[in-house]
N, CA, C and O atoms as a Maestro MAE file, in Angstrom:
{
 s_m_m2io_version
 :::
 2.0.0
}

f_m_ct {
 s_m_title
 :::
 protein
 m_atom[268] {
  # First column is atom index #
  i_m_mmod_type
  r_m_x_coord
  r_m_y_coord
  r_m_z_coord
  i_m_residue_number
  s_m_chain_name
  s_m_pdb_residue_name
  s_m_pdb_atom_name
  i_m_atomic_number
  :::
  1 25 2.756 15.990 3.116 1 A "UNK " " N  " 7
  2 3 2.921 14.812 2.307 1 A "UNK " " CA " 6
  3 2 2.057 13.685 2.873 1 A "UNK " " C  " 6
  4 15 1.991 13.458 4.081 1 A "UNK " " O  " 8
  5 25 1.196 12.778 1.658 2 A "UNK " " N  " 7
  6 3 0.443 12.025 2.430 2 A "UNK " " CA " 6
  7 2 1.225 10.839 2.662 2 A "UNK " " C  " 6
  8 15 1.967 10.687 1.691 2 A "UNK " " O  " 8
  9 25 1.475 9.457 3.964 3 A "UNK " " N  " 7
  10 3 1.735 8.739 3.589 3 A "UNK " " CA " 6
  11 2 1.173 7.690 3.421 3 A "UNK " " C  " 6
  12 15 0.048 7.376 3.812 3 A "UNK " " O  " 8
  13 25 2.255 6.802 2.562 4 A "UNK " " N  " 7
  14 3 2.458 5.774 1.767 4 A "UNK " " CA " 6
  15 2 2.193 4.206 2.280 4 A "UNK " " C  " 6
  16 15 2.453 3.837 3.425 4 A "UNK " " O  " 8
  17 25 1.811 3.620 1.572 5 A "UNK " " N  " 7
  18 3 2.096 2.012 1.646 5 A "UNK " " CA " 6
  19 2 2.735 1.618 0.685 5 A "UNK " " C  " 6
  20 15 2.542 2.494 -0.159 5 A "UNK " " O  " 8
  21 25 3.641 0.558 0.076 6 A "UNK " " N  " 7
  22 3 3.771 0.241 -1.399 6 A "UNK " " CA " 6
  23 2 3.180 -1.333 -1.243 6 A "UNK " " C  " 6
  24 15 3.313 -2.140 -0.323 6 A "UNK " " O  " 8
  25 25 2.369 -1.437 -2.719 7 A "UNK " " N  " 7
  26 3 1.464 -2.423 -2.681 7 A "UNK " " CA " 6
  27 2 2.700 -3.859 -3.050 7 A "UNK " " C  " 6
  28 15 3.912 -3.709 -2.893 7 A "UNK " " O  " 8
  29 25 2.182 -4.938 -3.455 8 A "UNK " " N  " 7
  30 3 2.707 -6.084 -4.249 8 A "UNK " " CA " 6
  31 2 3.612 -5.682 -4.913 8 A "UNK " " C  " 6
  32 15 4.797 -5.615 -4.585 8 A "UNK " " O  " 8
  33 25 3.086 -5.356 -5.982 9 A "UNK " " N  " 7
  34 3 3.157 -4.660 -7.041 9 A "UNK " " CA " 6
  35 2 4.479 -3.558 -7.155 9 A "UNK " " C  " 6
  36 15 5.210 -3.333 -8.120 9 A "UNK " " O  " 8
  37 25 4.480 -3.268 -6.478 10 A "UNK " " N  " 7
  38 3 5.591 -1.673 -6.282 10 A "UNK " " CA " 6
  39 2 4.838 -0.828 -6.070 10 A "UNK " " C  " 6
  40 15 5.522 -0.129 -5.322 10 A "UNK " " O  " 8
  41 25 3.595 -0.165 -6.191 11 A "UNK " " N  " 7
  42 3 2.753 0.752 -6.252 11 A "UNK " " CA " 6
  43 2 2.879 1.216 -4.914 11 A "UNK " " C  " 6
  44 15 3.271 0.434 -4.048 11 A "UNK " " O  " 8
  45 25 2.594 2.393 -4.642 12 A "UNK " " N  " 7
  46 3 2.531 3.185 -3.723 12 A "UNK " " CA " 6
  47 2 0.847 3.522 -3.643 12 A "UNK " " C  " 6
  48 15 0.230 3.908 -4.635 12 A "UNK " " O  " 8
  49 25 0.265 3.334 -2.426 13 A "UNK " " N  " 7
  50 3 -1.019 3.769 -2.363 13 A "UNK " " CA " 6
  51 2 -1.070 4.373 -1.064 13 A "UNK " " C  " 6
  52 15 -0.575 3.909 -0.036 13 A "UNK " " O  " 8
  53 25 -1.939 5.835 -1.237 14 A "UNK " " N  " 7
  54 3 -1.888 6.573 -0.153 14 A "UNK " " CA " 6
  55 2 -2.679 6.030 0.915 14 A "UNK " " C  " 6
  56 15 -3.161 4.899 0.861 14 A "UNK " " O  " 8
  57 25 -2.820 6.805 1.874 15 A "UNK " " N  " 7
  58 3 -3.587 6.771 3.264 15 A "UNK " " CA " 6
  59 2 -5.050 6.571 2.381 15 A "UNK " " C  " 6
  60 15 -5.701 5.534 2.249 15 A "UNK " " O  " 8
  61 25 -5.410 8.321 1.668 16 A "UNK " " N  " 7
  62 3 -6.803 8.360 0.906 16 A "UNK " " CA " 6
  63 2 -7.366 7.477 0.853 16 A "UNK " " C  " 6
  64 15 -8.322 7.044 1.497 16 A "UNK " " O  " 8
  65 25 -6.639 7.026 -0.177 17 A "UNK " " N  " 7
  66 3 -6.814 5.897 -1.347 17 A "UNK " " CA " 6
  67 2 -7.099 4.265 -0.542 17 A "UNK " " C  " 6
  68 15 -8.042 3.596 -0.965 17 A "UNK " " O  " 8
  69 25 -6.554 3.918 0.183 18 A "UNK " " N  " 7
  70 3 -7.239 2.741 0.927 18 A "UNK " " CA " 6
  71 2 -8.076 2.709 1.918 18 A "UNK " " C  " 6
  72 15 -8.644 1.712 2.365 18 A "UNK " " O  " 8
  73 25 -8.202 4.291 2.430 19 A "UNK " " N  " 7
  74 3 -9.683 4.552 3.249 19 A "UNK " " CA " 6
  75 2 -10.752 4.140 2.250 19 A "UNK " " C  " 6
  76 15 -11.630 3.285 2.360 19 A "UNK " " O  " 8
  77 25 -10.359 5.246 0.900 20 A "UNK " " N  " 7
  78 3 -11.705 4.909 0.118 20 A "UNK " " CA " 6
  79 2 -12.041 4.104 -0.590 20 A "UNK " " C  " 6
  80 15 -12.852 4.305 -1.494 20 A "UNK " " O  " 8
  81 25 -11.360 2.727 -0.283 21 A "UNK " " N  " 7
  82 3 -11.173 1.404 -0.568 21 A "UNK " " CA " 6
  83 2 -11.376 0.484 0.208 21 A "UNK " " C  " 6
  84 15 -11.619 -0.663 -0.168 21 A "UNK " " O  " 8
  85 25 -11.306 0.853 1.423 22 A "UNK " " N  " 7
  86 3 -11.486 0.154 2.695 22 A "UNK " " CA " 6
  87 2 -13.386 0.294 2.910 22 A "UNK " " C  " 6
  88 15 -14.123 -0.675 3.094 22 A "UNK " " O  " 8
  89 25 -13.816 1.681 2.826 23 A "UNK " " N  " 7
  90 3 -14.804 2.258 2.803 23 A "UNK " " CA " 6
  91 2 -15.853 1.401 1.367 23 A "UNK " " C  " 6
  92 15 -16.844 0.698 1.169 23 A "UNK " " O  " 8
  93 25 -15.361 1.715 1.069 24 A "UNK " " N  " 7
  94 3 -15.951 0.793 -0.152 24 A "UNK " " CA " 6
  95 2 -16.059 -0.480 -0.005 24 A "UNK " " C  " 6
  96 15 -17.262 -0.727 0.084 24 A "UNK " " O  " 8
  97 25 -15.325 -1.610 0.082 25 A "UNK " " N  " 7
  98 3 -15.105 -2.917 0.596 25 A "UNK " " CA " 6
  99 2 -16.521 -3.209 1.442 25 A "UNK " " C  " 6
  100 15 -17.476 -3.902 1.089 25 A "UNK " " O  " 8
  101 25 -16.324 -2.391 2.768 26 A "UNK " " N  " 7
  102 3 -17.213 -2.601 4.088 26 A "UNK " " CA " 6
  103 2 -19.079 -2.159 2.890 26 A "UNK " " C  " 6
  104 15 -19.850 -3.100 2.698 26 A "UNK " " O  " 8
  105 25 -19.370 -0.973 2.401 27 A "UNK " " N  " 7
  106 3 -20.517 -1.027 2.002 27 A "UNK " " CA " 6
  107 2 -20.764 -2.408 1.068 27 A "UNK " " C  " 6
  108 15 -21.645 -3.212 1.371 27 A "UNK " " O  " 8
  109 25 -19.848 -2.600 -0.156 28 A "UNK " " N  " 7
  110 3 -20.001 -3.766 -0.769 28 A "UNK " " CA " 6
  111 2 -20.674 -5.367 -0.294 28 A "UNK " " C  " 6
  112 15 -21.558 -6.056 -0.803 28 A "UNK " " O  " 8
  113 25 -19.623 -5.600 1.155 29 A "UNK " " N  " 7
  114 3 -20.423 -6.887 1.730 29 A "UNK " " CA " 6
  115 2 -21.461 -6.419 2.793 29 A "UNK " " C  " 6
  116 15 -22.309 -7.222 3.181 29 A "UNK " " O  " 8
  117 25 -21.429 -5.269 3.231 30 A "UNK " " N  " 7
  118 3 -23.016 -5.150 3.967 30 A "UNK " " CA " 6
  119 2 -24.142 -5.029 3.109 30 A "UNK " " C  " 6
  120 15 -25.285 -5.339 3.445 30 A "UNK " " O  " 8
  121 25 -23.795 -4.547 1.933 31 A "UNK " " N  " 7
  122 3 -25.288 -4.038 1.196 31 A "UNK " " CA " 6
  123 2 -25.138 -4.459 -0.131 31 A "UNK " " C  " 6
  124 15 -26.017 -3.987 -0.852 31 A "UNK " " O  " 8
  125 25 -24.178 -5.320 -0.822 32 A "UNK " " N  " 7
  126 3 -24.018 -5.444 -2.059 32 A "UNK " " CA " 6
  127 2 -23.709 -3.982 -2.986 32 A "UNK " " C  " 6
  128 15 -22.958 -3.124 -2.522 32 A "UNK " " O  " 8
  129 25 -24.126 -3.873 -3.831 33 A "UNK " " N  " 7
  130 3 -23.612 -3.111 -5.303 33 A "UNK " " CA " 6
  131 2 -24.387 -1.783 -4.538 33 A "UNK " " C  " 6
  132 15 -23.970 -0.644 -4.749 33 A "UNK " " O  " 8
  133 25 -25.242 -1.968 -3.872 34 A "UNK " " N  " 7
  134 3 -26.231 -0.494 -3.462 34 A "UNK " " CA " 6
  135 2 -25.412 0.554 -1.983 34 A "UNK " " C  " 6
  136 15 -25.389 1.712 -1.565 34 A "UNK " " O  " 8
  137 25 -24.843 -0.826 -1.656 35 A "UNK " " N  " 7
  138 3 -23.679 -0.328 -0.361 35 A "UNK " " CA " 6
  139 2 -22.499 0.282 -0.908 35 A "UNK " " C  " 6
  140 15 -21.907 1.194 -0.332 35 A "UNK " " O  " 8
  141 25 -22.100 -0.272 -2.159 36 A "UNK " " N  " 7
  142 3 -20.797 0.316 -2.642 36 A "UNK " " CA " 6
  143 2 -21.058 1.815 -3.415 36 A "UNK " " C  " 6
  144 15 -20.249 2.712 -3.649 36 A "UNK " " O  " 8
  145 25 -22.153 1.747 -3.642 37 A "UNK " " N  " 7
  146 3 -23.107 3.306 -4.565 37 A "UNK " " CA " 6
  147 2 -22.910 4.451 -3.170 37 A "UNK " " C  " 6
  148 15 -22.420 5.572 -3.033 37 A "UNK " " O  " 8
  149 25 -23.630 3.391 -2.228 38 A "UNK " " N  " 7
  150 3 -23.690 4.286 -1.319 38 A "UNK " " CA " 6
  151 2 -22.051 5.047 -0.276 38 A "UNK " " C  " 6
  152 15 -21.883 6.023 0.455 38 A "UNK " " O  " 8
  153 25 -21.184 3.926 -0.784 39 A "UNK " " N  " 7
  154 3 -19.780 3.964 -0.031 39 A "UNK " " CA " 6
  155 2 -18.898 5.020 -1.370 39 A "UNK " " C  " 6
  156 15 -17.750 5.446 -1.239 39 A "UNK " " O  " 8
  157 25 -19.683 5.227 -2.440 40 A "UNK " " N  " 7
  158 3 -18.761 6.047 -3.657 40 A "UNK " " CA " 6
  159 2 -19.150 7.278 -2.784 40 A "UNK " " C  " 6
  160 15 -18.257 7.955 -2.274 40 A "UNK " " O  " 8
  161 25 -20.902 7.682 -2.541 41 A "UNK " " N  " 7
  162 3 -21.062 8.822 -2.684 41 A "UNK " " CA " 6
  163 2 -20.460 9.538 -0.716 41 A "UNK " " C  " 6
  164 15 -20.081 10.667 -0.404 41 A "UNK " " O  " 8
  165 25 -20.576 8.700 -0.132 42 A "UNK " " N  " 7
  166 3 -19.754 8.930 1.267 42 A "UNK " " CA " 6
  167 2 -18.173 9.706 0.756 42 A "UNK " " C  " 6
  168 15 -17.714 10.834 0.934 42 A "UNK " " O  " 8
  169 25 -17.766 8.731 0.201 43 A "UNK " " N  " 7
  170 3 -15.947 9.166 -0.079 43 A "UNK " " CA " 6
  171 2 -15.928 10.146 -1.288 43 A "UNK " " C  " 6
  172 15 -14.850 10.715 -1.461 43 A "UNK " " O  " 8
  173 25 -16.715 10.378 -1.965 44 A "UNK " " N  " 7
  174 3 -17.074 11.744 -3.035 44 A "UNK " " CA " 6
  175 2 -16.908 13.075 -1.987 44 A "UNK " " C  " 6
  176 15 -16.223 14.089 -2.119 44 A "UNK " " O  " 8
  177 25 -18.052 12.541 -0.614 45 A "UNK " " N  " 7
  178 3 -18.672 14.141 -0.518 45 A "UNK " " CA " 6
  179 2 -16.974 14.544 0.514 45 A "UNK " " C  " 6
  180 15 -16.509 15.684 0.536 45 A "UNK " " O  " 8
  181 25 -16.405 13.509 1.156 46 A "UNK " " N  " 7
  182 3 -15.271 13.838 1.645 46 A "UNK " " CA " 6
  183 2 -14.090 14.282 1.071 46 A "UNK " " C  " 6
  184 15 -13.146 14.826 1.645 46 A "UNK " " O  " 8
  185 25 -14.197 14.038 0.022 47 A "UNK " " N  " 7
  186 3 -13.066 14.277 -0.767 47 A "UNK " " CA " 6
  187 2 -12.115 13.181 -1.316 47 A "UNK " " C  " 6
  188 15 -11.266 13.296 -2.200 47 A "UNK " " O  " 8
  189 25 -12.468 12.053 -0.559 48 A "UNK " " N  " 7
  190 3 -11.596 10.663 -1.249 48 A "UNK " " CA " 6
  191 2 -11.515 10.200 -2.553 48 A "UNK " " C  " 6
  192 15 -10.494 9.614 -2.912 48 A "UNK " " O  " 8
  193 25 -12.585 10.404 -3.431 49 A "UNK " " N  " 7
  194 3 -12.708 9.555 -4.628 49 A "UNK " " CA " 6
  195 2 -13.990 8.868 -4.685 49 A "UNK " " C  " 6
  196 15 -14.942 8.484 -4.005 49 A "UNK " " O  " 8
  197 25 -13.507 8.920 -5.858 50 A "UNK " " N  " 7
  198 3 -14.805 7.123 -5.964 50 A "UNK " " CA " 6
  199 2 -13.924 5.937 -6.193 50 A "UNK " " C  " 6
  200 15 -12.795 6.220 -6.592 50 A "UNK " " O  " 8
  201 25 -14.205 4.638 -6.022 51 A "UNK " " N  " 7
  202 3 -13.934 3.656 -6.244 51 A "UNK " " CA " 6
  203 2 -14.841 2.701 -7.626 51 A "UNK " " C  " 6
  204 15 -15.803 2.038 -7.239 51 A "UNK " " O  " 8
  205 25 -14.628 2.679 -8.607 52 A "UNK " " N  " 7
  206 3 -15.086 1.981 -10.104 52 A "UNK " " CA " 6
  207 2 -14.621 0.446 -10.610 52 A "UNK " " C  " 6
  208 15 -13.668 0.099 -11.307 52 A "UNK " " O  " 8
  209 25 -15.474 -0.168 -10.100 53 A "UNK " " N  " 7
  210 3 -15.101 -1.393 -10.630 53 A "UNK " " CA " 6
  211 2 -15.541 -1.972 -12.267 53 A "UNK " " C  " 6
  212 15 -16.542 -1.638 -12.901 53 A "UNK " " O  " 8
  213 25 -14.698 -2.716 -12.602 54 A "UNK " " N  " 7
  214 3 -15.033 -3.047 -13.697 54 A "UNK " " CA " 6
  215 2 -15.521 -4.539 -14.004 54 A "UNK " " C  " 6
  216 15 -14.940 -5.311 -13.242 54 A "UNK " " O  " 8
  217 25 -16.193 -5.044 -14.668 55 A "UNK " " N  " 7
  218 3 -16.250 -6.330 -14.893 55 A "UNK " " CA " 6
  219 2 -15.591 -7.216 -15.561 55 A "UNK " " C  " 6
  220 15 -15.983 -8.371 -15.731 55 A "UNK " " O  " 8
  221 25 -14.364 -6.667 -16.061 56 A "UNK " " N  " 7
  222 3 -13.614 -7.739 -16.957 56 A "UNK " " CA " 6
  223 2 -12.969 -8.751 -15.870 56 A "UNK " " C  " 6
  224 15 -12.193 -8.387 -14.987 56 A "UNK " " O  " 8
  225 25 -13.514 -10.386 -16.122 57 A "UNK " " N  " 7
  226 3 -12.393 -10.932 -15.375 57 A "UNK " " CA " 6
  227 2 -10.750 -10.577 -15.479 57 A "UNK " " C  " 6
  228 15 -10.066 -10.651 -14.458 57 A "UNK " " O  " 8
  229 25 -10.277 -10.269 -16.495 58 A "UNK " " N  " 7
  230 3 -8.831 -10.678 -16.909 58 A "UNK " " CA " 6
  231 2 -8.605 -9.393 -16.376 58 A "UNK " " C  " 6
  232 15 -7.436 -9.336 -15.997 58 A "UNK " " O  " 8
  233 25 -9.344 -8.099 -16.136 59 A "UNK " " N  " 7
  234 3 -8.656 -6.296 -15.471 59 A "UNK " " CA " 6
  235 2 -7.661 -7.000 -14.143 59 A "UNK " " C  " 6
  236 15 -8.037 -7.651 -13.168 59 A "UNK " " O  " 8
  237 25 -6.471 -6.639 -14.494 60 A "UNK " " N  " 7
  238 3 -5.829 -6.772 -12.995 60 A "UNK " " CA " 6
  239 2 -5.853 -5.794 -11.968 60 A "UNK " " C  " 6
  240 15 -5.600 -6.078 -10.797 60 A "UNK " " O  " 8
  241 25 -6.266 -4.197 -12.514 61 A "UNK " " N  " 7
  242 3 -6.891 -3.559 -11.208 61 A "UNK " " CA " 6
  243 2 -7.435 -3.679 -10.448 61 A "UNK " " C  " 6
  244 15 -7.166 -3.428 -9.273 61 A "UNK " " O  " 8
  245 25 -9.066 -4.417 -11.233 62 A "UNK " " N  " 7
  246 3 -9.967 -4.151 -10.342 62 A "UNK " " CA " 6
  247 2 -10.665 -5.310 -10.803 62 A "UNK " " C  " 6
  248 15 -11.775 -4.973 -11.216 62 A "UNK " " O  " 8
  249 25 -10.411 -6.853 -10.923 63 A "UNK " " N  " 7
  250 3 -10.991 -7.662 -11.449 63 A "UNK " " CA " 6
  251 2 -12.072 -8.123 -10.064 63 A "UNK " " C  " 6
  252 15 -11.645 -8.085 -8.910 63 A "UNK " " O  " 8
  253 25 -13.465 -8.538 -10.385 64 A "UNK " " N  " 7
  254 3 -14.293 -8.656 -9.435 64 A "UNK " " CA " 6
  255 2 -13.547 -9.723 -7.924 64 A "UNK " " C  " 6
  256 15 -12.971 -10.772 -8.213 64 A "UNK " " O  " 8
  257 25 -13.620 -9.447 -6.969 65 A "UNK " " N  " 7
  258 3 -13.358 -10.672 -6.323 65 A "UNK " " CA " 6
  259 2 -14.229 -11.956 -6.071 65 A "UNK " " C  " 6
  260 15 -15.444 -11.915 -5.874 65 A "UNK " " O  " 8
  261 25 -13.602 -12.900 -6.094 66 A "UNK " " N  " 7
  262 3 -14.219 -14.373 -6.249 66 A "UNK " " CA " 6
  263 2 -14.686 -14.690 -4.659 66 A "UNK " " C  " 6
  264 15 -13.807 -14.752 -3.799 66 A "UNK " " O  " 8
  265 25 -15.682 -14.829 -4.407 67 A "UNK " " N  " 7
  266 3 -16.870 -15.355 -3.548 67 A "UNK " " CA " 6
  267 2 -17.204 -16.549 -3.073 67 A "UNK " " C  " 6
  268 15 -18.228 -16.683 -2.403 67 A "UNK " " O  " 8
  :::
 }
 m_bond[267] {
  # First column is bond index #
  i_m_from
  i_m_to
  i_m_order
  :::
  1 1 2 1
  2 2 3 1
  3 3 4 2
  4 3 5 1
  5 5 6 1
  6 6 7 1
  7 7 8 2
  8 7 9 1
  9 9 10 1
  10 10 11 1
  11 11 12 2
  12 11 13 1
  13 13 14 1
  14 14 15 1
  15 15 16 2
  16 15 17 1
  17 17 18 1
  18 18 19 1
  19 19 20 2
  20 19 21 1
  21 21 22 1
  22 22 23 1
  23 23 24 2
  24 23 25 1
  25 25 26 1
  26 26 27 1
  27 27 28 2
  28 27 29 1
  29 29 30 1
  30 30 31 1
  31 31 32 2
  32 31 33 1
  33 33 34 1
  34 34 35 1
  35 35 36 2
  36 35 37 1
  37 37 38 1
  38 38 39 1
  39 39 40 2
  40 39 41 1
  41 41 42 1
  42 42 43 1
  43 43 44 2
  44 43 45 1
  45 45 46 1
  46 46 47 1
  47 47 48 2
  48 47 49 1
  49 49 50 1
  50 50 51 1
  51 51 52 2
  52 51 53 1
  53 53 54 1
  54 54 55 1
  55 55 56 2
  56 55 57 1
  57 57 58 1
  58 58 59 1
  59 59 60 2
  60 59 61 1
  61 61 62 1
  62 62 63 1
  63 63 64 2
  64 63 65 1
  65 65 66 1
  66 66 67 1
  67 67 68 2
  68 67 69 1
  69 69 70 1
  70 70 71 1
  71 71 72 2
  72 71 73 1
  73 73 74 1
  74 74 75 1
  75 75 76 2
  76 75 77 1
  77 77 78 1
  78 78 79 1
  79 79 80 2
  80 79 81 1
  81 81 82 1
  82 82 83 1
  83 83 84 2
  84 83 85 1
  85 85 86 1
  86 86 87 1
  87 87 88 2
  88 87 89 1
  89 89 90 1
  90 90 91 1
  91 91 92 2
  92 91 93 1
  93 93 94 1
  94 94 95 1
  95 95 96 2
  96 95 97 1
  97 97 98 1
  98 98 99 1
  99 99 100 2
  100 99 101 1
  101 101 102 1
  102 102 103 1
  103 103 104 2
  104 103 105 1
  105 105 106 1
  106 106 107 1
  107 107 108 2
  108 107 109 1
  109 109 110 1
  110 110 111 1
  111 111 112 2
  112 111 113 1
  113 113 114 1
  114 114 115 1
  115 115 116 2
  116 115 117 1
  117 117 118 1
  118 118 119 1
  119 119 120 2
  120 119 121 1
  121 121 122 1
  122 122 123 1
  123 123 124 2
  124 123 125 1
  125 125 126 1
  126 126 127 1
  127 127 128 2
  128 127 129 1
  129 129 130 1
  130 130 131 1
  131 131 132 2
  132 131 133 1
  133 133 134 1
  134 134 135 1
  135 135 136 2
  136 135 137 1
  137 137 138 1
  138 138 139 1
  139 139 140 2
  140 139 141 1
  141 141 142 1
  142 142 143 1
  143 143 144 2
  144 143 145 1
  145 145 146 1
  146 146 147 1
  147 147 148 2
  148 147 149 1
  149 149 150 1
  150 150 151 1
  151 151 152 2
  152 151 153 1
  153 153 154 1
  154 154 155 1
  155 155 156 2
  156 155 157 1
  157 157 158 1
  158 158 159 1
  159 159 160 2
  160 159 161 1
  161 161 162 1
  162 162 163 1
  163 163 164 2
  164 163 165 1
  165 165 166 1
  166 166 167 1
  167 167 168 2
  168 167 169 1
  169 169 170 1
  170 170 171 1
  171 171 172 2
  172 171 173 1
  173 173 174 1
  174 174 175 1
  175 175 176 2
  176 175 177 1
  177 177 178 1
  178 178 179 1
  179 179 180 2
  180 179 181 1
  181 181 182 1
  182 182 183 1
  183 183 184 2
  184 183 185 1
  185 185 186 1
  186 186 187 1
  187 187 188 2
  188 187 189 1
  189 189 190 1
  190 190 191 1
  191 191 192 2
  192 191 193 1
  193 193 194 1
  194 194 195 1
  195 195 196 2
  196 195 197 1
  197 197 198 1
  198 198 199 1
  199 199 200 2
  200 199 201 1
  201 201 202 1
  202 202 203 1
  203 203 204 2
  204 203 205 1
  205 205 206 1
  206 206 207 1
  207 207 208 2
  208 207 209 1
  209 209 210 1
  210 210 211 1
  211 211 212 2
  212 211 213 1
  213 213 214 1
  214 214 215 1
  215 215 216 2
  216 215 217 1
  217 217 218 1
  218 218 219 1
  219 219 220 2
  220 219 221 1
  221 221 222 1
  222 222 223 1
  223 223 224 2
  224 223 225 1
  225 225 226 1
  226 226 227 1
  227 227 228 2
  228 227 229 1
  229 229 230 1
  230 230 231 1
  231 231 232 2
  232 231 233 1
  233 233 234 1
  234 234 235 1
  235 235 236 2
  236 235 237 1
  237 237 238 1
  238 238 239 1
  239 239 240 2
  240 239 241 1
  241 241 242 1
  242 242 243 1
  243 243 244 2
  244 243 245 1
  245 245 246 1
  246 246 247 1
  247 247 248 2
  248 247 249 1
  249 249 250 1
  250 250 251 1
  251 251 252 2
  252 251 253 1
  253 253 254 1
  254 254 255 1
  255 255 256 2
  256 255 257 1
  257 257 258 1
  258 258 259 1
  259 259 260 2
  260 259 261 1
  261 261 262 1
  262 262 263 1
  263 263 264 2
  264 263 265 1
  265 265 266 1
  266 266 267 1
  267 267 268 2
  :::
 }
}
């Protein structure tokens, strides 16, 4: 069983899932949009996922963060 965090929210997010979020994060401010390409295909070849952001301000998933 993997474990858990539970977010704000109630959500439960695994170990995975915030490596390959964490992982993502770190390429994003070292390299911009080409670091986070490069931080999808890292956590792809491991098995984590990708991470997909979207551009809608109003997405509460994944709304861009403010800078």
């Amino acid at each position: 069983m993997t474990p858990t965090r539970t977010t704000s929210k109630g959500t439960a997010v695994s170990f995975r899932e915030r490596l390959a979020r964490t992982l993502h994060a770190v390429g994003l401010r070292i390299a911009g949009e080409r670091g986070g390409r490069a931080a999808n295909v890292l956590t792809g070849l491991l098995g984590l996922g990708r991470i997909e952001l979207c551009a809608n301000p109003a997405c509460t998933d994944c709304a861009p963060l403010s800078t």
